[in-house]
C-alpha positions as CSV (number, residue, x, y, z in Angstrom):
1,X,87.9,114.5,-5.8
2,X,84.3,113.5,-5.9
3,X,83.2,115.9,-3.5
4,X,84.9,119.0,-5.6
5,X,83.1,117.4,-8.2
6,X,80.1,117.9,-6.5
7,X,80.8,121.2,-5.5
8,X,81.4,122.4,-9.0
9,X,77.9,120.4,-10.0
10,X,76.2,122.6,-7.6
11,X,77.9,125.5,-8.5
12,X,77.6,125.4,-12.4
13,X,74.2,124.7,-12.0
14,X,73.0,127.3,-9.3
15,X,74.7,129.9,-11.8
16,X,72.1,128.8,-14.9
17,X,69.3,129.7,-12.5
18,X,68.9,131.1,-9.4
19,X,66.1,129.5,-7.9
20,X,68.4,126.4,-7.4
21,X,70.5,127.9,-5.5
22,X,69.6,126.3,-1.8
23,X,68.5,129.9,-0.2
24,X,66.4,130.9,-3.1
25,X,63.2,132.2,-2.7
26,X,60.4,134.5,-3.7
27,X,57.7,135.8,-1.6
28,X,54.5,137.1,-3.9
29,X,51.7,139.5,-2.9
30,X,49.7,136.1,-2.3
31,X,52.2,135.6,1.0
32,X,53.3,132.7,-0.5
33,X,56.7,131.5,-1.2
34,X,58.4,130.5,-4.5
35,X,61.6,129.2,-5.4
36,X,61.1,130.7,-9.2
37,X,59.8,134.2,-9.7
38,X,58.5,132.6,-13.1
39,X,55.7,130.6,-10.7
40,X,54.6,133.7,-8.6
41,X,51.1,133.5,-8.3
42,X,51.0,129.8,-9.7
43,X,50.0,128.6,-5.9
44,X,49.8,125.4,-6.5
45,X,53.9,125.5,-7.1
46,X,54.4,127.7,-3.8
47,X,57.0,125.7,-1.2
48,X,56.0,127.7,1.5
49,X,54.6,130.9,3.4
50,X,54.8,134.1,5.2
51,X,51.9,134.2,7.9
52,X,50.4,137.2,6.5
53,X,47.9,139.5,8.2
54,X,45.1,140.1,6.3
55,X,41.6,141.9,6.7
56,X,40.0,140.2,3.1
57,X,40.3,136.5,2.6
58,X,43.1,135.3,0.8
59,X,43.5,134.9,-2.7
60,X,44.7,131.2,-2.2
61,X,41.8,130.0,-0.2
62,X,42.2,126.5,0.4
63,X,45.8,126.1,-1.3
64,X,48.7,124.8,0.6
65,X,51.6,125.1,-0.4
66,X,53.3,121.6,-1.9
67,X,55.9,120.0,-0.2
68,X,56.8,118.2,-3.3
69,X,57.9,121.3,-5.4
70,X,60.0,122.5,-2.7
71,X,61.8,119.0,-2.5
72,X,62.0,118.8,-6.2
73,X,63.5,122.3,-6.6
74,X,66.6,120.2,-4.2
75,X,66.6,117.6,-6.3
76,X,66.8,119.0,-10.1
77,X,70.3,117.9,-11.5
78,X,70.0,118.4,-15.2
79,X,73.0,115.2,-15.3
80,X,70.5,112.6,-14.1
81,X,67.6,114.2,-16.9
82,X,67.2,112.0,-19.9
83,X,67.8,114.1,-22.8
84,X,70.7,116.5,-20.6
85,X,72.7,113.5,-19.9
86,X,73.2,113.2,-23.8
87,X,73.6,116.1,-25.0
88,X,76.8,117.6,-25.9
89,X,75.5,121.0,-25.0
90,X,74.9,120.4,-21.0
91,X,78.3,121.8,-20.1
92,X,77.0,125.1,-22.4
93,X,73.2,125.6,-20.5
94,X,73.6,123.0,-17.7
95,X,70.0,122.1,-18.4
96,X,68.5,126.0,-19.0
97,X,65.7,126.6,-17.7
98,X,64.4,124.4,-14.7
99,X,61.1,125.5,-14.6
100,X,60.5,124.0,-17.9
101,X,60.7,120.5,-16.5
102,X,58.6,120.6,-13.4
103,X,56.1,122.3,-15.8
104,X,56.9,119.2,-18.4
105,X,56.8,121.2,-21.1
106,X,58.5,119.3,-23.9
107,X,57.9,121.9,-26.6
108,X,59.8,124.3,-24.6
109,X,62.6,122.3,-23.4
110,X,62.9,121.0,-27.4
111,X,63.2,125.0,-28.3
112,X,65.7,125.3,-26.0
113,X,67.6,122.6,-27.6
114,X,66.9,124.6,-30.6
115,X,68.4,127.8,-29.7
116,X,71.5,125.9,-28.9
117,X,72.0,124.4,-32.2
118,X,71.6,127.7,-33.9
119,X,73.2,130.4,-31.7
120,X,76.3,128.0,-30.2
121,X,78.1,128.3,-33.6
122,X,77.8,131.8,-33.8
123,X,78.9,132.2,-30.7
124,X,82.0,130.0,-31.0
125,X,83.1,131.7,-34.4
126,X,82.5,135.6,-32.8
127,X,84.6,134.0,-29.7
128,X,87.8,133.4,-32.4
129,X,87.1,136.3,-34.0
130,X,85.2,135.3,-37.2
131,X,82.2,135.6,-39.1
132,X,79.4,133.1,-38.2
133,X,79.6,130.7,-40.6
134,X,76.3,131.5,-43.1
135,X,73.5,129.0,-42.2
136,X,75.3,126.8,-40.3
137,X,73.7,124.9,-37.0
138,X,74.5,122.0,-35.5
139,X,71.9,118.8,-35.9
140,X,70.4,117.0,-33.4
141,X,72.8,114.1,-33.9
142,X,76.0,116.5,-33.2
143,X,73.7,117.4,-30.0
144,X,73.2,114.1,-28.6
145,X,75.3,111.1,-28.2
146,X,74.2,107.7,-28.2
């Protein structure tokens, strides 16, 4: 049982993105390789590289790529996060968009939250069939337990 429950963990959360997925990857016109096209030419989030030919220096001169992103891309499990593992929504997003915790972007990950609250009861009332109920969003206290 705990290993399908693992399975369907990795599954659900390779769907929300695809650079979790464990042969992601995307190769940018530096030669270097990303595991989300969001961080293309960010170099210093590059896991790897293509040995490139080149007749001009490179554009990352003196950049390697980090070990520590690649291992951290592995590792993201939005059940172990601090504010995913309470919130009612995880099932819903499974954590949205990874990028937005290696970057530690709290103001993006709390608009995420956001969205949730708002759009989730419109979608559930347009799943049964009925009109969004007029100005209606969840709070932050139906999002998270304690």
């Amino acid at each position: 049982m705990e290993r399908a429950s693992a399975a369907l963990q990795e599954f659900c959360v390779s769907s929300v993105c695809g650079a979790l997925a464990p042969d992601s990857a995307v190769i940018g016109a530096d030669g270097l390789e990303y595991r989300c096209g969001l961080q293309v030419g960010e170099a210093h989030r590059a896991v790897g590289g293509l040995p490139v030919r080149r007749t001009l220096p490179p554009l990352n001169a003196g950049l390697s790529p980090s070990a520590d992103d690649g291992e951290w891309w592995d590792a993201f499990n939005p059940t172990t996060l601090p504010t995913c593992s309470r919130c009612s929504f995880l099932p819903v997003c499974w954590g949205g968009c990874p990028k937005r915790y290696l970057d530690g972007s709290r103001t993006d990950i709390a608009n995420e939250g956001r969205y949730w609250r708002i759009n989730l009861p419109r979608q559930i009332a347009s799943g049964f069939g009925e009109p969004t109920p007029e100005g209606f969003a969840f709070s932050e206290a139906d999002q998270f337990r304690d």
